[in-house]
DRENPA-3360 file (N, C-alpha, C; in nm, 2 decimals, always signed):
BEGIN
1 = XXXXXXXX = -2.47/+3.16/-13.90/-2.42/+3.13/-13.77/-2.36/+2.99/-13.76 ~ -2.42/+2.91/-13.81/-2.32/+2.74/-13.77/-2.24/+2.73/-13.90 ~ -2.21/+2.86/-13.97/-2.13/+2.84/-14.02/-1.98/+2.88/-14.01 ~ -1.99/+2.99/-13.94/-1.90/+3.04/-13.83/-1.85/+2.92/-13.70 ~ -1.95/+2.84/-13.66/-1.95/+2.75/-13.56/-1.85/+2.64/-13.62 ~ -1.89/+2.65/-13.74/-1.78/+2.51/-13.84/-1.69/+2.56/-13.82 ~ -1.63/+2.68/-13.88/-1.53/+2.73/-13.90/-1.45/+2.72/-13.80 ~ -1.51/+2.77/-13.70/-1.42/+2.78/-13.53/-1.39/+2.61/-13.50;
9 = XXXXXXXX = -1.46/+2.54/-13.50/-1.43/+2.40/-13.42/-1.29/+2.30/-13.55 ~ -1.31/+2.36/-13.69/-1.22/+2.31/-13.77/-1.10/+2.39/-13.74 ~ -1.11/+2.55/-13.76/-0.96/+2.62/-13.69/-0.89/+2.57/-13.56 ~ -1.00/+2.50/-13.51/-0.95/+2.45/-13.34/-0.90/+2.28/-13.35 ~ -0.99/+2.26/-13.42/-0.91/+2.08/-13.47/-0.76/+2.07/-13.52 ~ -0.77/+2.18/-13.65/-0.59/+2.21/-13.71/-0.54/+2.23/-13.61 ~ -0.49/+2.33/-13.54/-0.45/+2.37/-13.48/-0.40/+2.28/-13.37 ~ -0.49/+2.18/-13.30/-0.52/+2.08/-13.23/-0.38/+2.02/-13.28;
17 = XXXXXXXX = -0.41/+1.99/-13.41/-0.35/+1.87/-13.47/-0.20/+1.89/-13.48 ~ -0.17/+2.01/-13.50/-0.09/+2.04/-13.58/+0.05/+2.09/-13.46 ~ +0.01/+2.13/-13.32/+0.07/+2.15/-13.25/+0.14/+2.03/-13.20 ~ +0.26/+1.99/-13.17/+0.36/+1.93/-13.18/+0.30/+1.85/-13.01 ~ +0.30/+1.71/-12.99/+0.32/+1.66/-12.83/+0.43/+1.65/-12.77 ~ +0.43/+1.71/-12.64/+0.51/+1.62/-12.51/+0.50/+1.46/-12.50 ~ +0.65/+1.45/-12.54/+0.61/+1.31/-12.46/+0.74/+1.24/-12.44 ~ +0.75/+1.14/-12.33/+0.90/+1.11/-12.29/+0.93/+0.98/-12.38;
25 = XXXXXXXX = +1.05/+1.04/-12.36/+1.14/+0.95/-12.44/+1.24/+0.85/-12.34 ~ +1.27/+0.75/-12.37/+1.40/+0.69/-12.33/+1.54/+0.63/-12.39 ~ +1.63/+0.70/-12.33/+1.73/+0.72/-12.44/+1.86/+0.60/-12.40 ~ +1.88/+0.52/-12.44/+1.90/+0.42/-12.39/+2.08/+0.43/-12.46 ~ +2.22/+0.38/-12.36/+2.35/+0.41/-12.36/+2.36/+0.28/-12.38 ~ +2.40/+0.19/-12.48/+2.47/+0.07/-12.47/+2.61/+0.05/-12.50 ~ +2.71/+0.00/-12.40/+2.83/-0.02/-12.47/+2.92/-0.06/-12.35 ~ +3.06/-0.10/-12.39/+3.09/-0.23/-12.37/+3.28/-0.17/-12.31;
33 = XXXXXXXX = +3.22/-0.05/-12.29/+3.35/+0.05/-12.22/+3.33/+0.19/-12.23 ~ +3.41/+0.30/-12.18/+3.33/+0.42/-12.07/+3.30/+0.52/-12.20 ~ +3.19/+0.59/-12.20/+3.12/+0.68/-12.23/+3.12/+0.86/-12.22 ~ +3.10/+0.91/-12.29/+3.06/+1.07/-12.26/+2.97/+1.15/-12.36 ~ +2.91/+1.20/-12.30/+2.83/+1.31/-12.36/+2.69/+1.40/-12.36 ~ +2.61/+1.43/-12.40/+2.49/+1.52/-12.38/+2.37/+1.42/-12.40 ~ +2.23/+1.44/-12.36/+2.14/+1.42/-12.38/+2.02/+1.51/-12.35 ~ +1.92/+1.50/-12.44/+1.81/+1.59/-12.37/+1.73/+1.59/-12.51;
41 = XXXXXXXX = +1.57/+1.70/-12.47/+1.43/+1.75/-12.53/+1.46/+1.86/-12.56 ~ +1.45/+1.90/-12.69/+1.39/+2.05/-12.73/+1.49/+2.18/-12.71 ~ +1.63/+2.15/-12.70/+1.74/+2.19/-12.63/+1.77/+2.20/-12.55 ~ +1.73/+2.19/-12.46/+1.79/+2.14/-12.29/+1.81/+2.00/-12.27 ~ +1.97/+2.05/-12.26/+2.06/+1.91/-12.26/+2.13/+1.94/-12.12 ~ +2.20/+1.80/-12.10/+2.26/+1.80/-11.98/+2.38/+1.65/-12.00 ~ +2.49/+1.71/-11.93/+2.61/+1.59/-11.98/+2.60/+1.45/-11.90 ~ +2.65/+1.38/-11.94/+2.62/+1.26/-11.86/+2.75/+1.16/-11.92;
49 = XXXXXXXX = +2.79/+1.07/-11.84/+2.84/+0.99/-11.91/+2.85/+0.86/-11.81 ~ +2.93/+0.77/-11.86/+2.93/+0.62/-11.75/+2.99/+0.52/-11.92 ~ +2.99/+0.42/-11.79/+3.07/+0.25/-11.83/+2.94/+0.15/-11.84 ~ +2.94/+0.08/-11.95/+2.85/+0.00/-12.02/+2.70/+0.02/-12.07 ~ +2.62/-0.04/-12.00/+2.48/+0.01/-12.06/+2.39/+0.14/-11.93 ~ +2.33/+0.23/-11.99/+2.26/+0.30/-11.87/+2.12/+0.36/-11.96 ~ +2.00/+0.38/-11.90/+1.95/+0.47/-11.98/+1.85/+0.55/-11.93 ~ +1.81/+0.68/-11.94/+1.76/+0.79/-11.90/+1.65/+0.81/-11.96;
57 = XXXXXXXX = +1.59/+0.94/-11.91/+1.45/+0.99/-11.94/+1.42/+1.14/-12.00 ~ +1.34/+1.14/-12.10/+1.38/+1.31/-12.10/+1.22/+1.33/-12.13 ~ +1.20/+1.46/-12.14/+1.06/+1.50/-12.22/+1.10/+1.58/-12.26 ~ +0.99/+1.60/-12.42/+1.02/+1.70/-12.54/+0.90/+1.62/-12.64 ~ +0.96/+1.75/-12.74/+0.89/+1.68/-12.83/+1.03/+1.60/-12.96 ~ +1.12/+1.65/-12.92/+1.25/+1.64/-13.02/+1.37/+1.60/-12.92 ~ +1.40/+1.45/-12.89/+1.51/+1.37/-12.82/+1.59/+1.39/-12.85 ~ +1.70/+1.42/-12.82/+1.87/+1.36/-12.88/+1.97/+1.34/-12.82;
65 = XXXXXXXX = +2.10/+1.26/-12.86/+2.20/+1.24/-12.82/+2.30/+1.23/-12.87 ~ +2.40/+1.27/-12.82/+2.54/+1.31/-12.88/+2.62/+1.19/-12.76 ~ +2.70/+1.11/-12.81/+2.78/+1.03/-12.73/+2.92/+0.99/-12.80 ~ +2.98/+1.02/-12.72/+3.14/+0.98/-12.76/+3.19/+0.87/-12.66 ~ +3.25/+0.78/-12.73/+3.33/+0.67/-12.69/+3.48/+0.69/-12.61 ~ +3.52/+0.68/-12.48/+3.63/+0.77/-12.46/+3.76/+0.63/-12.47 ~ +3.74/+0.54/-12.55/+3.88/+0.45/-12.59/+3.90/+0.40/-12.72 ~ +3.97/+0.35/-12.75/+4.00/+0.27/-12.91/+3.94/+0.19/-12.94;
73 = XXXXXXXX = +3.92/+0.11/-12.80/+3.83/+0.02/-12.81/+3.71/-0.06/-12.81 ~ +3.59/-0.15/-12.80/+3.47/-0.16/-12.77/+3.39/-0.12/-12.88 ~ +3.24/-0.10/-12.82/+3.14/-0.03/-12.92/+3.03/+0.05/-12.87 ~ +2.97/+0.13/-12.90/+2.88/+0.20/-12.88/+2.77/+0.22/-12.93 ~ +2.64/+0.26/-12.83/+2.49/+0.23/-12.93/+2.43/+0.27/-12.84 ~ +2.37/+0.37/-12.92/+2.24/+0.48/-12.87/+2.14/+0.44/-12.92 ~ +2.04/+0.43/-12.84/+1.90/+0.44/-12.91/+1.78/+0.52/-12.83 ~ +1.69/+0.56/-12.93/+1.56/+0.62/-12.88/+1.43/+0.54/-12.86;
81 = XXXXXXXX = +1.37/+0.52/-12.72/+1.25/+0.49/-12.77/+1.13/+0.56/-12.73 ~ +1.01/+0.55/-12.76/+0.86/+0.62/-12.72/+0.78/+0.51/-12.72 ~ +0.77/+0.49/-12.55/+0.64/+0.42/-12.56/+0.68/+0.29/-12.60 ~ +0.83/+0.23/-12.56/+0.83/+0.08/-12.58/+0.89/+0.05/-12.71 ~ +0.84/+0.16/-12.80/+0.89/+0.13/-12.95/+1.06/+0.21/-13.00 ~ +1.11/+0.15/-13.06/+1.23/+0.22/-13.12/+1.23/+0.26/-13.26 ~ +1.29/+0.44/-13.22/+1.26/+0.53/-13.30/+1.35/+0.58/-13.40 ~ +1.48/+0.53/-13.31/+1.59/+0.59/-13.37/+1.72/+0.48/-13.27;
89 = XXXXXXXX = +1.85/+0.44/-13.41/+1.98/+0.38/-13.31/+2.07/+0.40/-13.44 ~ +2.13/+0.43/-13.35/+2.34/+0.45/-13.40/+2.39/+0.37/-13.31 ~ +2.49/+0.33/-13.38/+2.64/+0.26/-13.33/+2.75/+0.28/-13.37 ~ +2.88/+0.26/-13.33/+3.01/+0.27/-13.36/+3.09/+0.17/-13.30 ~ +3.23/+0.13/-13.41/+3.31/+0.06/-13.33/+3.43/+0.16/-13.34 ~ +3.46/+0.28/-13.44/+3.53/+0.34/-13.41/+3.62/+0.38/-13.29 ~ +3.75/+0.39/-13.27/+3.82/+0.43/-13.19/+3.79/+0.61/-13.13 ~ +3.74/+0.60/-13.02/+3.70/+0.75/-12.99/+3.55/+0.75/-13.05;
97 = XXXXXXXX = +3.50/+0.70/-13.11/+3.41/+0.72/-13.21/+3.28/+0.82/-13.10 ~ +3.19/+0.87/-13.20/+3.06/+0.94/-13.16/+2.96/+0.92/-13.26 ~ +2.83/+0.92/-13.15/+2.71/+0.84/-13.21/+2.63/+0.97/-13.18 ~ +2.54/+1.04/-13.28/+2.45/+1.14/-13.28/+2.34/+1.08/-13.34 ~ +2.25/+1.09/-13.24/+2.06/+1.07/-13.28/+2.04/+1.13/-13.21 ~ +1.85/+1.15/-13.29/+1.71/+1.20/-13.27/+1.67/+1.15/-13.28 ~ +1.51/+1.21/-13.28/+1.38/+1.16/-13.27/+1.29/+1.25/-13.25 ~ +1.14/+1.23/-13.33/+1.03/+1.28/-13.27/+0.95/+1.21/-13.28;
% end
């Protein structure tokens, strides 16, 4: 019998462990002229865009961002963070250019 008991509380710890957390992310738009593109958790994305620095909120377990630069000029820089820390950053100075990150 407690060895069946083992068995069950270790199947339940893996398992535990192994299943993936929610948790928010903030995805932060830096740049220095106008913006466009997606962001979002887990596939649900939603478009967004704006002029200079802005940054938003998502939950997931898997962040990302797609952002395009809409001039020749300036720069652009995405970053991810969790909890204060940074997880993930791209930049471009490319003309038009586009910056794709994640994170988990």
């Amino acid at each position: 019998m407690a060895i069946i008991i083992v068995l069950v509380v270790v199947s339940v710890l893996v398992w535990y462990l192994a299943t993936p957390k929610v948790s928010t992310f903030r995805i932060e738009v830096q740049s220095d002229t106008s913006w466009m593109g997606a962001i979002g958790a887990d596939g649900n994305t939603r478009s967004v865009e704006g002029f200079g620095t802005t940054a938003f909120r998502v939950q997931g377990t898997v962040a990302s961002a797609v952002i395009q630069k809409n001039t020749e000029h300036g720069f652009l820089r995405v970053r991810i963070f969790r909890d204060g820390t940074l997880l993930a950053s791209q930049e471009t100075t490319a003309a038009y250019g586009v910056v794709s990150v994640s994170a988990t």
